[in-house]
Every structure is written in structure tokens, then in C-alpha cells.
BADOGU-600038 format. One record per residue (C-alpha): residue in one letter; x, y, z; residue number from 0. Coordinates in nm, 4 decimals. Last residue first. Layout:
{resn = A; c1 = X; c2 = Y; c3 = Z; resi = NUM};
...
END
This chain:
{resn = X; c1 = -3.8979; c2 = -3.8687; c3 = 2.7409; resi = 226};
{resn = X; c1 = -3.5774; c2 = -3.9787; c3 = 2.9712; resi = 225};
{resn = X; c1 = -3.2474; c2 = -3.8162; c3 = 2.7780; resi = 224};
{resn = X; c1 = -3.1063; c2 = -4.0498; c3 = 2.5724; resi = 223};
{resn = X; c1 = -3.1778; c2 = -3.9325; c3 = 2.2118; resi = 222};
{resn = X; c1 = -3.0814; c2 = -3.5546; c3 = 2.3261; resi = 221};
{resn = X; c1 = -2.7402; c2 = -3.6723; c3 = 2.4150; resi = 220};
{resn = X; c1 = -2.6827; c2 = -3.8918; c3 = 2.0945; resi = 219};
{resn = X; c1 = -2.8097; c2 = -3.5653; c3 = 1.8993; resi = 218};
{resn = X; c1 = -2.5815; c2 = -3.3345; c3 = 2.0573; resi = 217};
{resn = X; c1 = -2.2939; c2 = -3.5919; c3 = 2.0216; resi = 216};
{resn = X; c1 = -2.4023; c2 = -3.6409; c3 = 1.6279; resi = 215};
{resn = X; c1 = -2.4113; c2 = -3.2263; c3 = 1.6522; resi = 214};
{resn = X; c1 = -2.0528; c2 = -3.2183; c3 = 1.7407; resi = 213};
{resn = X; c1 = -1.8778; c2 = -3.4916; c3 = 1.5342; resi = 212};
{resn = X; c1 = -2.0338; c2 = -3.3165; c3 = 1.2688; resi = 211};
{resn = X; c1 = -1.9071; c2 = -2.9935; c3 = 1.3725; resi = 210};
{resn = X; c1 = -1.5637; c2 = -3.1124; c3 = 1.4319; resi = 209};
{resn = X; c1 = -1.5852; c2 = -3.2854; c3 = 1.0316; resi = 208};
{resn = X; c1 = -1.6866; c2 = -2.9447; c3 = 0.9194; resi = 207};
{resn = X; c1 = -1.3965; c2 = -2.7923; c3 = 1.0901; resi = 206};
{resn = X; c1 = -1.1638; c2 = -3.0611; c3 = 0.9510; resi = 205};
{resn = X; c1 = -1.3011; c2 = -3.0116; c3 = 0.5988; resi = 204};
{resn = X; c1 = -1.2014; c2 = -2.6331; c3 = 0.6072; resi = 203};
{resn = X; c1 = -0.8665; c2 = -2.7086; c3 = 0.7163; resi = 202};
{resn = X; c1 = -0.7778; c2 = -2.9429; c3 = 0.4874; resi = 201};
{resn = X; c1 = -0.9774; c2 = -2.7050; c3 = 0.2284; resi = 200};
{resn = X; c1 = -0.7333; c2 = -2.4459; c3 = 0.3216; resi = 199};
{resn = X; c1 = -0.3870; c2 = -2.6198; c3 = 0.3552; resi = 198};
{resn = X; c1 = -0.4523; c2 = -2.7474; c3 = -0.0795; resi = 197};
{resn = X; c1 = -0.4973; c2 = -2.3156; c3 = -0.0820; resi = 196};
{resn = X; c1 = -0.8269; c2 = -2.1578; c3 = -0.1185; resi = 195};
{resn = X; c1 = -1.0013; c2 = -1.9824; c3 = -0.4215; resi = 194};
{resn = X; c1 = -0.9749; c2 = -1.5996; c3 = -0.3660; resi = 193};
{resn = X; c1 = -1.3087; c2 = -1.4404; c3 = -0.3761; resi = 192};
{resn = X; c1 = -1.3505; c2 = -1.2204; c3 = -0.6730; resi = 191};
{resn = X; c1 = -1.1696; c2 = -0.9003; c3 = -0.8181; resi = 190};
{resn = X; c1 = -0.9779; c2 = -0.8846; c3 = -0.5360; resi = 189};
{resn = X; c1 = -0.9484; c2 = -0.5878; c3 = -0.3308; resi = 188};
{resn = X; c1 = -0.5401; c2 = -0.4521; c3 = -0.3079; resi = 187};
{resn = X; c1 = -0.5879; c2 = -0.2352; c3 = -0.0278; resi = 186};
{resn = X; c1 = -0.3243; c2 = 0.0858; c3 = 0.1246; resi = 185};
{resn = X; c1 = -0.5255; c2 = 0.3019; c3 = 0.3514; resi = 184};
{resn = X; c1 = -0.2698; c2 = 0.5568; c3 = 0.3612; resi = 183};
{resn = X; c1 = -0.0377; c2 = 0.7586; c3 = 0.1397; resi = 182};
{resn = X; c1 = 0.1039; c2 = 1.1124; c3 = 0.2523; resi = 181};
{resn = X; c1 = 0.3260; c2 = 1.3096; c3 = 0.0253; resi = 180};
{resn = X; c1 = 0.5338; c2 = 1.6136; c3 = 0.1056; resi = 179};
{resn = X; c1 = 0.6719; c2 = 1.8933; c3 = -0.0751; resi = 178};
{resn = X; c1 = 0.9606; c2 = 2.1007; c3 = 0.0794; resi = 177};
{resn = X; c1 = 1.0434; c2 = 2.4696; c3 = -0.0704; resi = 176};
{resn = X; c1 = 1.3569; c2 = 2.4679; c3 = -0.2212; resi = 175};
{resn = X; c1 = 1.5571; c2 = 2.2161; c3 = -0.4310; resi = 174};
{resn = X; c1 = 1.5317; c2 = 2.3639; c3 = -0.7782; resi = 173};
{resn = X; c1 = 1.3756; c2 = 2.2724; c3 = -1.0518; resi = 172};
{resn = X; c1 = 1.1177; c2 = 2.0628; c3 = -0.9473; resi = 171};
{resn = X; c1 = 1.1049; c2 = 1.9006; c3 = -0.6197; resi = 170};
{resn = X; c1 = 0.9804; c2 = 1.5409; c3 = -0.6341; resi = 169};
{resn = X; c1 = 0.7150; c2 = 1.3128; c3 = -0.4352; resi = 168};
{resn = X; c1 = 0.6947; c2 = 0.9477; c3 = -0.4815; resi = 167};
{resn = X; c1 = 0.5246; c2 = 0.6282; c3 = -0.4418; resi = 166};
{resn = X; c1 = 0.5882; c2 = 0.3225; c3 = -0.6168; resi = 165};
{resn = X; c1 = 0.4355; c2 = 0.0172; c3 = -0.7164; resi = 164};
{resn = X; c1 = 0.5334; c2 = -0.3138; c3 = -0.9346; resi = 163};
{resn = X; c1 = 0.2488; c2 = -0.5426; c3 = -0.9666; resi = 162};
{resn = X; c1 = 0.3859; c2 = -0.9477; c3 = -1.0057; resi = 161};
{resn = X; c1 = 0.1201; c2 = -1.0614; c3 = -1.2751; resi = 160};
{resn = X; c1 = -0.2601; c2 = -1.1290; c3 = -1.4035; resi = 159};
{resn = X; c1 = -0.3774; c2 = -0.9153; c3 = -1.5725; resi = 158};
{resn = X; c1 = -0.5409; c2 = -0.5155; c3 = -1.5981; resi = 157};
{resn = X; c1 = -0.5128; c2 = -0.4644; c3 = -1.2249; resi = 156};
{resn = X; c1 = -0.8140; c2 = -0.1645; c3 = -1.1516; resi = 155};
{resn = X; c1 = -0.6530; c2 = 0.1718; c3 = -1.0243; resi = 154};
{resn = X; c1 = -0.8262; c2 = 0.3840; c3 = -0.7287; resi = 153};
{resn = X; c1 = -0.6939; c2 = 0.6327; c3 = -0.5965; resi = 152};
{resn = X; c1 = -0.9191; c2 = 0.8297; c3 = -0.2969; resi = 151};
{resn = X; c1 = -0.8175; c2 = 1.1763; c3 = -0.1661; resi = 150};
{resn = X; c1 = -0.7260; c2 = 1.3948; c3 = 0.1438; resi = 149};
{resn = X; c1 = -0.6798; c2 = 1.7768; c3 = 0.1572; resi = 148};
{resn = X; c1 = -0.8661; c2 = 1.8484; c3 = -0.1630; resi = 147};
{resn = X; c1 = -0.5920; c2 = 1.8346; c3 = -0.4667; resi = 146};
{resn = X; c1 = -0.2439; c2 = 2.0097; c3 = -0.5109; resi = 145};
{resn = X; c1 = -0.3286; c2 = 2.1144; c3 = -0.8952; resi = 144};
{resn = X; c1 = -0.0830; c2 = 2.4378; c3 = -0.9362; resi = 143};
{resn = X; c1 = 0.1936; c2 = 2.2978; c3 = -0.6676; resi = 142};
{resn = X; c1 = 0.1574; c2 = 1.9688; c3 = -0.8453; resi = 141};
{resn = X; c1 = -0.0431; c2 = 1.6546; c3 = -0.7418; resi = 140};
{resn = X; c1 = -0.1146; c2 = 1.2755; c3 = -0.8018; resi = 139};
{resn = X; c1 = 0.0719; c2 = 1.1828; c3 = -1.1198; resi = 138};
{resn = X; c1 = 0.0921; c2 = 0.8888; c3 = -1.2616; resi = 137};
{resn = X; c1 = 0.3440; c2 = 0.7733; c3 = -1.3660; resi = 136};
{resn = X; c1 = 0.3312; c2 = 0.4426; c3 = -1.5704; resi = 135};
{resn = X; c1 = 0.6451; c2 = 0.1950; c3 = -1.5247; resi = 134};
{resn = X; c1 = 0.4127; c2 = -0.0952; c3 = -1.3579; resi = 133};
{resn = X; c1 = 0.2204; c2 = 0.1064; c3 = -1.1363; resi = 132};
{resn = X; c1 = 0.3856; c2 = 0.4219; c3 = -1.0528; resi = 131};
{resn = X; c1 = 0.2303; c2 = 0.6759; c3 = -0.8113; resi = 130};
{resn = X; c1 = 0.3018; c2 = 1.0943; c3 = -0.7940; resi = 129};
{resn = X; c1 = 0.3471; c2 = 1.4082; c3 = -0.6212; resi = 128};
{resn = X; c1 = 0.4775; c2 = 1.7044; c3 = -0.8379; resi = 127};
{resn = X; c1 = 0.6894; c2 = 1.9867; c3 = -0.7495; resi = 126};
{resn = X; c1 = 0.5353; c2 = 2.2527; c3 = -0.9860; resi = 125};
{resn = X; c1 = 0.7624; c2 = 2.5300; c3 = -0.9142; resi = 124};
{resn = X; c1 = 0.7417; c2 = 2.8914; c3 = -0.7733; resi = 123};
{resn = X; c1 = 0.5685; c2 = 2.8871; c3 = -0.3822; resi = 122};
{resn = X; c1 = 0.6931; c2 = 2.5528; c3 = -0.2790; resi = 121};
{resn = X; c1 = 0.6087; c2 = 2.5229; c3 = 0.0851; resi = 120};
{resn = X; c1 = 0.3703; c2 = 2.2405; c3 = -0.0502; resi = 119};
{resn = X; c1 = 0.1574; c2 = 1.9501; c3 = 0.0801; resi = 118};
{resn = X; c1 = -0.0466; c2 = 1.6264; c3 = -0.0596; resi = 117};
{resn = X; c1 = -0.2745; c2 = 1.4066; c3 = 0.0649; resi = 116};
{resn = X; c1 = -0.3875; c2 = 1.0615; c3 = -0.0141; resi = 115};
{resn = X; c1 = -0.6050; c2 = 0.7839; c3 = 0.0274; resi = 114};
{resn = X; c1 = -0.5105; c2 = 0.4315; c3 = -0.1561; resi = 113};
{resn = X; c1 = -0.6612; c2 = 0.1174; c3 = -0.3807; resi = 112};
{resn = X; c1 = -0.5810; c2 = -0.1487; c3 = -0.6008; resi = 111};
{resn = X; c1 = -0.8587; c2 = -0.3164; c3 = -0.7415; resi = 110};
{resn = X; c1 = -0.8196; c2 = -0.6673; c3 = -0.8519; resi = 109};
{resn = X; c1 = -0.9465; c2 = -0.6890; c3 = -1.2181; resi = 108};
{resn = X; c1 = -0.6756; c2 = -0.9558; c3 = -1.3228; resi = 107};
{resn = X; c1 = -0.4874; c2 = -1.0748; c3 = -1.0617; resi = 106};
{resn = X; c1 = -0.1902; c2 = -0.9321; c3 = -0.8258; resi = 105};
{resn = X; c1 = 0.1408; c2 = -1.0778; c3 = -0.6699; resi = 104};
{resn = X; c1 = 0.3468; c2 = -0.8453; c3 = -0.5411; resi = 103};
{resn = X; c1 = 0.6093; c2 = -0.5669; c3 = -0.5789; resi = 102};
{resn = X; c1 = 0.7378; c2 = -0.2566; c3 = -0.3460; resi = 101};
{resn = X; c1 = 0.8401; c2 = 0.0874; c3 = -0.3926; resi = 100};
{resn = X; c1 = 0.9278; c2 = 0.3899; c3 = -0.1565; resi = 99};
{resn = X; c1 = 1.0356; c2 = 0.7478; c3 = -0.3282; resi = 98};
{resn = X; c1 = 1.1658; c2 = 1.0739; c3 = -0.2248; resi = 97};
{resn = X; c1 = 1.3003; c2 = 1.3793; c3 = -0.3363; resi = 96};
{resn = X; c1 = 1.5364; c2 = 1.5531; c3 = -0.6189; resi = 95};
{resn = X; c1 = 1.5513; c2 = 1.7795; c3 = -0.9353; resi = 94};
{resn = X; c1 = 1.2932; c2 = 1.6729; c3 = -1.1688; resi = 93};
{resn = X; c1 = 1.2267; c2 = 1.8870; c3 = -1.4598; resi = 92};
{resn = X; c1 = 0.9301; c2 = 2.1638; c3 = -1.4882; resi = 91};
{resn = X; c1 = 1.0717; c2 = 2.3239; c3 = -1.7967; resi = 90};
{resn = X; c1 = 1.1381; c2 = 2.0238; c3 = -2.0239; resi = 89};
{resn = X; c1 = 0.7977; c2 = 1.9018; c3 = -1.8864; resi = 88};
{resn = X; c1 = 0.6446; c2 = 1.6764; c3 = -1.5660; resi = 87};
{resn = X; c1 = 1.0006; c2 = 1.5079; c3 = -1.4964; resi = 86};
{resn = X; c1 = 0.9509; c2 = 1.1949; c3 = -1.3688; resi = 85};
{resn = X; c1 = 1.0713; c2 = 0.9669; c3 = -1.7178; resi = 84};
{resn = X; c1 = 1.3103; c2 = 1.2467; c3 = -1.7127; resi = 83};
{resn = X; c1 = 1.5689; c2 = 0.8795; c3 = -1.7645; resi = 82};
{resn = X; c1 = 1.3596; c2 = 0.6174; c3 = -1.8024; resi = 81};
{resn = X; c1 = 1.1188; c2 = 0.4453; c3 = -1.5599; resi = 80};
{resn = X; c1 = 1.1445; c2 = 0.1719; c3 = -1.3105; resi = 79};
{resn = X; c1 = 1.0951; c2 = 0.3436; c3 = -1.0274; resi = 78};
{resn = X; c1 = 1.3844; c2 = 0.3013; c3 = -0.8327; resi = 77};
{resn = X; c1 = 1.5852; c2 = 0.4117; c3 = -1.1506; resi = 76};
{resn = X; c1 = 1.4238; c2 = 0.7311; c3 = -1.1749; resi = 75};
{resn = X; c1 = 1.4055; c2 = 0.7913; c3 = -0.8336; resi = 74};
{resn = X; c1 = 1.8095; c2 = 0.7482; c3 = -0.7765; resi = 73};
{resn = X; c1 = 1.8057; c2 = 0.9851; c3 = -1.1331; resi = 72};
{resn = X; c1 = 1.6567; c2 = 1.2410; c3 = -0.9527; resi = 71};
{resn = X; c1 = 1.9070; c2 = 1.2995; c3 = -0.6703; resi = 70};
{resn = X; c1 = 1.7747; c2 = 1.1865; c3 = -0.2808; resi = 69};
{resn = X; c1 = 1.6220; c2 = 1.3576; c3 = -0.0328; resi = 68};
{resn = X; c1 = 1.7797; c2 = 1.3564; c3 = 0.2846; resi = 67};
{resn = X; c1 = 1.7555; c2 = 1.0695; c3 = 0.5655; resi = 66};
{resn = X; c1 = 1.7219; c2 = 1.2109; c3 = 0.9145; resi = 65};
{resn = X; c1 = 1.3666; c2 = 1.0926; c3 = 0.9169; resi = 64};
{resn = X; c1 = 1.1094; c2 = 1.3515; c3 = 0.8965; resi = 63};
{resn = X; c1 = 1.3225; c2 = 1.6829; c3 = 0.7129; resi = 62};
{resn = X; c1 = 1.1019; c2 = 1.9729; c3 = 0.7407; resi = 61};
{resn = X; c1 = 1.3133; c2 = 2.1420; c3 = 0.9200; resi = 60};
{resn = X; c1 = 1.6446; c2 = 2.0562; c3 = 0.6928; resi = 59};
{resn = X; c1 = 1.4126; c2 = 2.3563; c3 = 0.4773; resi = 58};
{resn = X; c1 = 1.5905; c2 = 2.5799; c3 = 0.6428; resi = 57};
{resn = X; c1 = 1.9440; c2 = 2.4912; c3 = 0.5028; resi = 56};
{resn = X; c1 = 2.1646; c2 = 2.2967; c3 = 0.7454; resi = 55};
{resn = X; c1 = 2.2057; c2 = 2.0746; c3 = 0.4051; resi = 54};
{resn = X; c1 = 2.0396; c2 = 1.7400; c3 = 0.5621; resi = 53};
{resn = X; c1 = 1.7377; c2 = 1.8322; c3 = 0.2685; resi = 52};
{resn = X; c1 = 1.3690; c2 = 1.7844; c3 = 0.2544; resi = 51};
{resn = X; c1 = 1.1651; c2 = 1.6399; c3 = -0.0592; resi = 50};
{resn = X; c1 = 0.9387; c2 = 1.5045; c3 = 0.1748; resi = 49};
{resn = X; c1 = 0.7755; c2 = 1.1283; c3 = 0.2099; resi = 48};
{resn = X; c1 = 0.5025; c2 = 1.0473; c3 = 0.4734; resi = 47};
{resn = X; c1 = 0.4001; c2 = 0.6565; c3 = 0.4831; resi = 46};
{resn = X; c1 = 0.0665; c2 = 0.6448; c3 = 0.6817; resi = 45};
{resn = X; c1 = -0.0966; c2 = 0.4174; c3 = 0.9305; resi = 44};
{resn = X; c1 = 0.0238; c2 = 0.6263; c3 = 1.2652; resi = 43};
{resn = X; c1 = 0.3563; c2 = 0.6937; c3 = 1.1579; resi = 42};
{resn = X; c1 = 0.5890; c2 = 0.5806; c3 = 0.8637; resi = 41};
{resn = X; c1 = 0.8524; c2 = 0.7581; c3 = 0.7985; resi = 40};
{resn = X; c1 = 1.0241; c2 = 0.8469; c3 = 0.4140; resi = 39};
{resn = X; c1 = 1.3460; c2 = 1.0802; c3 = 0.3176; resi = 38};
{resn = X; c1 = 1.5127; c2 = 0.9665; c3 = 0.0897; resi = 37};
{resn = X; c1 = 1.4853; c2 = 0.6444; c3 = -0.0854; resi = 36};
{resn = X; c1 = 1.2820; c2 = 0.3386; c3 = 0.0697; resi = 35};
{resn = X; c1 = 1.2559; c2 = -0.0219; c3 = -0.0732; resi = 34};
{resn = X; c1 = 0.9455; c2 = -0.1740; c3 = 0.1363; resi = 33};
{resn = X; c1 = 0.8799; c2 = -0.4708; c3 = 0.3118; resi = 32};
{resn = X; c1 = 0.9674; c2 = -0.2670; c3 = 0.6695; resi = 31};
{resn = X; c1 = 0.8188; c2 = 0.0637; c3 = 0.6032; resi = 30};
{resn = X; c1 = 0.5386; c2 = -0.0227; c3 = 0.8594; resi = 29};
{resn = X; c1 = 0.1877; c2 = 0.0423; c3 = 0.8939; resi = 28};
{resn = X; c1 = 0.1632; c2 = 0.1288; c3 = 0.5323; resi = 27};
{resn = X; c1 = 0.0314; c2 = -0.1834; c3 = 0.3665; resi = 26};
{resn = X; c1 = 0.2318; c2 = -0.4242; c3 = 0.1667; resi = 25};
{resn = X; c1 = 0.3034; c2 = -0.6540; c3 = 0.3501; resi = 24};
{resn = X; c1 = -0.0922; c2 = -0.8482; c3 = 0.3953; resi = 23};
{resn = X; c1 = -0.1049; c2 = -0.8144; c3 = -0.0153; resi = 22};
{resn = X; c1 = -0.1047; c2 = -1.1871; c3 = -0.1049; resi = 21};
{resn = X; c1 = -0.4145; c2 = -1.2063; c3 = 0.1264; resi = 20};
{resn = X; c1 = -0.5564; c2 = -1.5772; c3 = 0.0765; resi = 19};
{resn = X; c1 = -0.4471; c2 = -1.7359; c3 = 0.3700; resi = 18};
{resn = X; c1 = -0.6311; c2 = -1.4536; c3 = 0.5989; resi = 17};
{resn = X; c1 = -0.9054; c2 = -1.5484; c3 = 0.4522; resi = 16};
{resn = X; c1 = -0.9326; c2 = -1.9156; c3 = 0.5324; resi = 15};
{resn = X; c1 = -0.8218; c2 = -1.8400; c3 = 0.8556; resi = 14};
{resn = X; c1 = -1.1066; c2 = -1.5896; c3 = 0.9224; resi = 13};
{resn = X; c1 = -1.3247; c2 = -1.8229; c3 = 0.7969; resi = 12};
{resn = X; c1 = -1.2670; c2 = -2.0679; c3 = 0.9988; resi = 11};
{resn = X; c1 = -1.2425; c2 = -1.8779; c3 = 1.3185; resi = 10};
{resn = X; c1 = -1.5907; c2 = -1.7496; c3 = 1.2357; resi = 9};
{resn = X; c1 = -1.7075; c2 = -2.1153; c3 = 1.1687; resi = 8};
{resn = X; c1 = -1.5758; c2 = -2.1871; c3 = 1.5178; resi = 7};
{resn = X; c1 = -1.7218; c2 = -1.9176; c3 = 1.6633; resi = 6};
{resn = X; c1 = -2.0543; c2 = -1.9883; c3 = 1.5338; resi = 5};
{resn = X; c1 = -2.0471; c2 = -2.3624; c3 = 1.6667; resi = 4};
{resn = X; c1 = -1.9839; c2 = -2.2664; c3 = 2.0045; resi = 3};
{resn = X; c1 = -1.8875; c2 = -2.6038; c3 = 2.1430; resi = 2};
{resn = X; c1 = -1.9774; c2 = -2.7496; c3 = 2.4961; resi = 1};
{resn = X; c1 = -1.7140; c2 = -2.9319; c3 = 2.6910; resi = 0};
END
């Protein structure tokens, strides 16, 4: 049976890599490995949050997944902050919305990376759109700064440690006029190339021992053929 040597390195490698992605769960295909409060869906790559209401008001429109929005301090908490740790001033304070967090395992100077997009019915108050990494808020967008209609974050790992994220979206104020927050393209780029597990290099050296067994047969065969 004849071997295709490139394939086989290609399947190597691929295996090789795909043991090395601590961050294959935490993408936004799915909401699955992720802690979700209020109202969050994921569809078609991206994890959509609103700060909609179930109150038969008409801003229940808006709503994606059945689930309202959720009371400030429920975000607060989820995000690992302190209490009006979300608010954006003492006049622009958190009312209610939506959050979904996650952890994992991230090195120093891995780049953690996302595209976003931000939109408002809010015509009054600066509902705000924002990440957490590790307890800092950062914010994303406000009714007064909402951004182009899709952006690139980009936040370098400073060491070595389990990387607490959230995203969120809040309305200010008052509860009307729904916000919403999009996040896709969710990467966590390491800093350098991961060094493979014990399982990897066994793997690794069996490939390289099937290719060696391979191109002694190739050279057996070619040794024996009439000159």
C-alpha cells in the first residue's frame, strides 16, 4: 500500500496542534462552556446579548432568547467586580442586562483577541457595552461612543494564570431602550508555539518511525529492481 508521506506529516501536525489549544471551548459557536445571565444566543459564530425585558413592555421585542435581563448586582457578581464596579459614573449607574463569562488557562504574552459590534434603541442614557479580564472593565461602547459597526479587541496576557472573561452589555438608568452586544471571532494566540504534551512526542516519534519504515521499503524496492 503506498504512503503519502505529506499527508501524514499534515495529520501530524494537525494533531500535535490541536493538543495544544487550551482555548478550543471557549469560542462563540456555542454557549455551552459558558456561564450565561440574561438574555444571551448564540447564532451563526456570534454570542448576541440585549438588555431586553419579559415585561410585555415593547422592548420584550427585542428580547433573543426568552430569558430577561437580569438586575445589576447579578452582573456585578458574575463578573467578579464590586458593587457599581459596572456603573460608568454616579449619574450613568447600572440598572440591568446581560453577561456570559468563562475561565481558562492562559500564558504570558498570549494575545487574546475578539470582533465586535454594538447597538442602541437607547436615545437618553449611556448604556454601556463592555469586557472583563480578570476584574478590569473595560468598556467597549456607550450610546455617546457606540464605535464603527464591527471592531477588533485585542488584549495581550500579562502572566501566566487561569484568565477570567466576561462579556456584557448594561442599561443605564433606566430599563428602556434595548442595547445589544455582539462578540465573534473569539482567539487566544499564543505568545509562542506551545511545547507538546508526553502523548505528543509519542506520537510525533511514531510518525517519524512510519516514515522511516517507509522510505527503507522504498529504498529496498528500488535496490532490487533489475538495473
Amino acid at each position: 500500500m503506498k504512503t503519502d508521506t505529506r499527508k501524514l506529516l499534515a495529520g501530524l501536525g494537525l494533531m500535535a496542534a490541536l493538543s495544544g489549544n487550551a482555548f478550543a471551548q471557549a469560542g462563540t459557536g456555542s454557549l455551552t462552556n459558558w456561564s450565561v445571565f440574561g438574555d444571551a444566543v448564540s447564532q451563526g459564530g456570534a454570542i448576541t446579548l440585549t438588555t431586553a425585558r419579559l415585561d410585555g413592555g415593547e422592548d420584550q421585542a427585542s428580547n433573543l432568547s426568552t430569558h430577561a435581563a437580569v438586575d445589576i448586582s447579578v452582573l456585578e457578581s458574575a463578573a467578579g467586580v464590586a458593587p457599581y464596579g459596572l456603573d460608568l459614573s454616579p449619574d450613568d449607574y447600572g440598572f440591568e442586562g446581560s453577561l456570559v463569562g468563562q475561565s481558562f488557562a492562559a500564558a504570558a504574552g498570549d494575545t487574546l483577541s475578539f470582533d465586535w459590534s454594538f447597538s442602541t434603541l437607547e436615545a437618553f442614557f449611556e448604556d454601556r457595552a463592555f469586557v472583563v479580564i480578570n476584574g478590569e472593565v473595560i468598556t467597549l461602547a456607550t450610546l455617546s461612543a457606540p464605535g464603527a459597526a464591527s471592531q477588533t479587541f485585542s488584549y495581550t496576557v500579562g502572566a501566566t494564570n487561569t484568565l477570567s472573561l466576561s462579556f456584557g452589555v448594561i442599561d443605564t438608568v433606566d430599563y428602556l431602550g434595548v442595547s445589544s452586544l455582539s462578540i465573534s471571532n473569539l482567539q487566544l494566540t499564543p505568545a509562542t508555539a506551545p511545547i507538546p504534551e508526553p502523548g505528543t512526542y509519542a506520537l510525533l516519534l511514531g510518525g517519524l518511525g512510519v516514515l522511516g519504515f517507509v522510505a527503507r521499503r522504498r529504498r529496498d524496492a528500488a535496490r532490487q529492481q533489475p538495473r
